[in-house]
N, C-alpha and C positions, 0 to 999 in steps of 0.2 A: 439489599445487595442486588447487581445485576450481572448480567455475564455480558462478556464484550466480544465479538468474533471477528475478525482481522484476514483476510488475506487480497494475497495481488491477483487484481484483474488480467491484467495487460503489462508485460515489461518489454519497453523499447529502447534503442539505441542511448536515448538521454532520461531519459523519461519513463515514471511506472504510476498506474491508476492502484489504489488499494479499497476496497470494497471493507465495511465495518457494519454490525450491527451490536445493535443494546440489548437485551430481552431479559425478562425475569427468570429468575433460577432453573422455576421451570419449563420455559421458554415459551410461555402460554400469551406473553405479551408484549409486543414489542414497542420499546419506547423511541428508536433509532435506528434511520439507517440510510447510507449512503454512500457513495465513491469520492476519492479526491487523488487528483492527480497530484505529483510531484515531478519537479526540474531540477536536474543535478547542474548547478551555475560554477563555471570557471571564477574560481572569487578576482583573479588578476584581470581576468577581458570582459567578465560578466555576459558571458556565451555560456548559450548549454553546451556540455561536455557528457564524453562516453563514460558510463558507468566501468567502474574497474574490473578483472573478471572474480574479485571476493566479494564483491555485493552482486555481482549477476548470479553468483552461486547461491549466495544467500536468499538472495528474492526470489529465484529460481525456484526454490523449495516451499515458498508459499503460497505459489499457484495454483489457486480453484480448478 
C-alpha cells in the first residue's frame, strides 16, 4: 500500500498546477512526485476558459 498526497500549487484565471506525491505508509519512502498543470478548454471554441466560481471554491480549499 502507499499513500498519495494531492494538493494545488497555483490556481489561475484558466488554469491550476496540482502538486502529488507517492510514499509508503510510513512515509519513510518516497516512490513519486511531481506537479502537473491543467487547462480548462471551451469544448465549442477549444480556448482556454475561466474556471466557474464552484470549482474556484473547491480548488481553493486545496491550497498548500
Amino acid at each position: 500500500m502507499i499513500l498519495v498526497h494531492v494538493w494545488v500549487e497555483r490556481l489561475g484565471a484558466t488554469s491550476y498546477s496540482h502538486g502529488f506525491r507517492m510514499v509508503s505508509l510510513d512515509g519513510a519512502e518516497e516512490y513519486a512526485h511531481g506537479v502537473r498543470t491543467l487547462v480548462k478548454i471551451n469544448p465549442t471554441t477549444q480556448r482556454s476558459a475561466p474556471w466557474s466560481d464552484l470549482a474556484r471554491e473547491v480548488l481553493g480549499e486545496l491550497i498548500a
